[in-house]
C-alpha positions as CSV (number, residue, x, y, z in Angstrom):
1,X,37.4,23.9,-10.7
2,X,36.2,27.2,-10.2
3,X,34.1,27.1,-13.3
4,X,31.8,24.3,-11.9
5,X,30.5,26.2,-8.8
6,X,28.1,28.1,-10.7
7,X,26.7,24.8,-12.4
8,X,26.2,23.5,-8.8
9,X,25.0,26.4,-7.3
10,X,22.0,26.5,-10.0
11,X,21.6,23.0,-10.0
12,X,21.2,23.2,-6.0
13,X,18.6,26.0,-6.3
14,X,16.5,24.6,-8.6
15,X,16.8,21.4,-5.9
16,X,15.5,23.7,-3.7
17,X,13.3,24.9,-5.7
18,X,11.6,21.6,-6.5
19,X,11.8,20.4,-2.7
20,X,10.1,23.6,-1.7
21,X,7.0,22.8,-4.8
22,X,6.5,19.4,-2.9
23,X,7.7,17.9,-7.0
24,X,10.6,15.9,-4.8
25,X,7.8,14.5,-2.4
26,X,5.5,13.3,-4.9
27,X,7.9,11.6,-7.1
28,X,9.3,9.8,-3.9
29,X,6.0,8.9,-3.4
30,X,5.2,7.4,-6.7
31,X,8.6,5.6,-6.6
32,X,8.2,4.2,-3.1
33,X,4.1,2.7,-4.1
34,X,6.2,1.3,-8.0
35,X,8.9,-0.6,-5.5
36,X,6.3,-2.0,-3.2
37,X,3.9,-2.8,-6.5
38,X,4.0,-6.7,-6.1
39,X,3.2,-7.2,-10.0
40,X,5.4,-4.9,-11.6
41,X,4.0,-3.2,-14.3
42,X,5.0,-3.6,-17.9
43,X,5.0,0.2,-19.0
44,X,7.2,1.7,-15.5
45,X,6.7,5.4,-17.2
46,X,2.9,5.4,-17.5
47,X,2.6,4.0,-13.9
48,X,4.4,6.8,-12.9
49,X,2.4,9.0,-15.6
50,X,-0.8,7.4,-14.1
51,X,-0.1,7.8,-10.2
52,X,1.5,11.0,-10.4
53,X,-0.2,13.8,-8.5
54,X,-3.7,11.5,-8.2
55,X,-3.3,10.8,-4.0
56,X,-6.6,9.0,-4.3
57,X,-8.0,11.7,-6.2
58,X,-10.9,9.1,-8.2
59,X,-11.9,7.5,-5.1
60,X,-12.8,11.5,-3.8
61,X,-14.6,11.8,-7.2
62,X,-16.5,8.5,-6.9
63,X,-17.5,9.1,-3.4
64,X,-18.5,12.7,-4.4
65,X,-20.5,11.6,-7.4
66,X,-22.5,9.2,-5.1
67,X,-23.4,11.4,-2.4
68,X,-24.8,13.8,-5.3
69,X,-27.0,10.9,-6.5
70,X,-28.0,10.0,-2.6
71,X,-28.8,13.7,-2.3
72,X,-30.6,14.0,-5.4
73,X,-32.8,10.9,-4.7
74,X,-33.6,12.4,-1.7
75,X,-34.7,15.5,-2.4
76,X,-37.3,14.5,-5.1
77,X,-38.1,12.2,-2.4
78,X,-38.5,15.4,0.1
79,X,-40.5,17.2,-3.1
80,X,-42.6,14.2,-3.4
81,X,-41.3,13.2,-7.1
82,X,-40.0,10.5,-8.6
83,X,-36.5,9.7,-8.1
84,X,-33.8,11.0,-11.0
85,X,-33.4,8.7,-13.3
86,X,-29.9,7.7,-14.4
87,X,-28.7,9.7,-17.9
């Protein structure tokens, strides 16, 4: 039995390792939201592919993109310009 401890002792540090890299968090995470999904997906591995690390990461993106075109109009506005148009 000996000859297992060093297989457990690497496989506890690389736990450790991965709790301490938040990687055991966000897969809980992304878990915990595919359990409580109330229409399953079909493909379970690209949900998980999809949600992983995101933590509403498009919604920030979205909001940021239209407070740049808020500000934008604005300051043409302040400049006395037209307002941007749309590309």
């Amino acid at each position: 039995m000996s000859s297992y401890k060093p297989i457990d002792s690497k496989r506890e540090e690389f736990r450790r390792y991965l709790e301490r890299a938040g990687v055991m968090d966000a897969l809980t995470k992304v878990l915990v939201s595919l359990y409580e999904e109330p229409d399953k997906p079909e493909d379970a591995l690209e949900y998980v592919r999809k949600h992983l690390g995101t933590d509403g990461g498009d919604d920030e993106l979205e909001a940021a993109r239209a407070r740049i075109a808020e500000l934008e109009a604005e300051n043409a506005l302040l400049k006395g310009d037209a307002a941007p148009t749309e590309e």
